[in-house]
N, C-alpha and C positions, 0 to 999 in steps of 0.2 A: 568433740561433739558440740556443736550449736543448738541450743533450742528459740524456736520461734511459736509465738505464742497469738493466734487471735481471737476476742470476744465477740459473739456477733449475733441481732435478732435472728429468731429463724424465720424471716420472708424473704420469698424469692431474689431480689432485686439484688439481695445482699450474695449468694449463691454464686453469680460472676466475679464478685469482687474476688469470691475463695477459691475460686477454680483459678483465675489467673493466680493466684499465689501460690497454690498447690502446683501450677504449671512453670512457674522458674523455681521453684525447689527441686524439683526432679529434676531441669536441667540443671539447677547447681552442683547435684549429685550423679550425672551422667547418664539418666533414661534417655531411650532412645525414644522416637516420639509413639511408640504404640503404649510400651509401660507407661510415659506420662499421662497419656489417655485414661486407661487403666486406673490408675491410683487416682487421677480427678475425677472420675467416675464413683469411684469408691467412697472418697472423703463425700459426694454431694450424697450419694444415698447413706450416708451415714448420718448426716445433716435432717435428710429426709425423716430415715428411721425418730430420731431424738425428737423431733416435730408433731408427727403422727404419735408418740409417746407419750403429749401434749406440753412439751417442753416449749417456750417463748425465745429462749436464747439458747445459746452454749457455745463451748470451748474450744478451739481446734488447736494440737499443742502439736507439733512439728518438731522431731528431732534428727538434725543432720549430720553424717560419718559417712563412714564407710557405705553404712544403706538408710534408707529413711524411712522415721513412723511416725507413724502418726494416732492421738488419742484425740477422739471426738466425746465432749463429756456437755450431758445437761446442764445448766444452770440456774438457778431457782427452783421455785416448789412447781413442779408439773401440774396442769390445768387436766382436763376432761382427754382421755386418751380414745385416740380415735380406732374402731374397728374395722378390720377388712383385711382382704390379701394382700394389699400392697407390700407388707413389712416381708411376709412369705419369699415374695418374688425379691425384693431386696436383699435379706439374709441368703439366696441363691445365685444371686447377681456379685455377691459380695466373697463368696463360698470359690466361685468359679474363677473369678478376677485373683484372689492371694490366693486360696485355701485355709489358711491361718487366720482365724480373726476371730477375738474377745469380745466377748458380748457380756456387759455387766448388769444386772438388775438386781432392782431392789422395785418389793411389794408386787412383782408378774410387772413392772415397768423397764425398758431398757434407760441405763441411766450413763453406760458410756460404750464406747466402743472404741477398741485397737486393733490396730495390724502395720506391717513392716512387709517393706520390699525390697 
């Protein structure tokens, strides 16, 4: 097993740089290209979520074998958490794409998120 680990603000601009990473680890590990879709999908609304949670940075920890996971975790003290359905529609988007997926909080805050493919 490999782990790959990236730190990173959460604005937009930085979100391509994760997807293209997220997208040759899945071909490292053999998705074919609709799963890689899928799990880059996943990791960005996961990004998302940690954001809207009013997270400034966080963690994307990638570990590669036989299948691949991945943990999306906050970093520093969370600012002003914003409301709305977005997170809804994420946690559904995210439901439908694995099934499987960790949802960690602390104080009604999401503070990390997993899942494996």
């Amino acid at each position: 097993m490999n782990v790959f680990t990236i730190e990173l603000p959460l604005e937009g601009e930085y979100f391509t740089t994760v997807r293209l990473t997220t997208g040759g680890l899945c071909a490292l590990v053999g998705f074919d290209p609709d799963s890689s879709e899928d799990f880059k999908v996943c990791v960005t609304e996961s990004l998302l979520i940690l954001k809207r949670n009013g997270f400034k940075k966080a963690s994307v920890r990638f570990e590669t074998g036989e299948a691949l996971s991945c943990a999306v975790i906050g970093v520093g003290e969370p600012g002003e958490k914003e409301e709305g359905i977005e997170d809804e529609i994420s946690y559904a988007l995210l439901d439908a794409l694995l099934g499987k997926v960790d949802f960690e909080k602390e104080k009604e805050r999401v503070v990390k998120i997993s899942f494996a493919a």
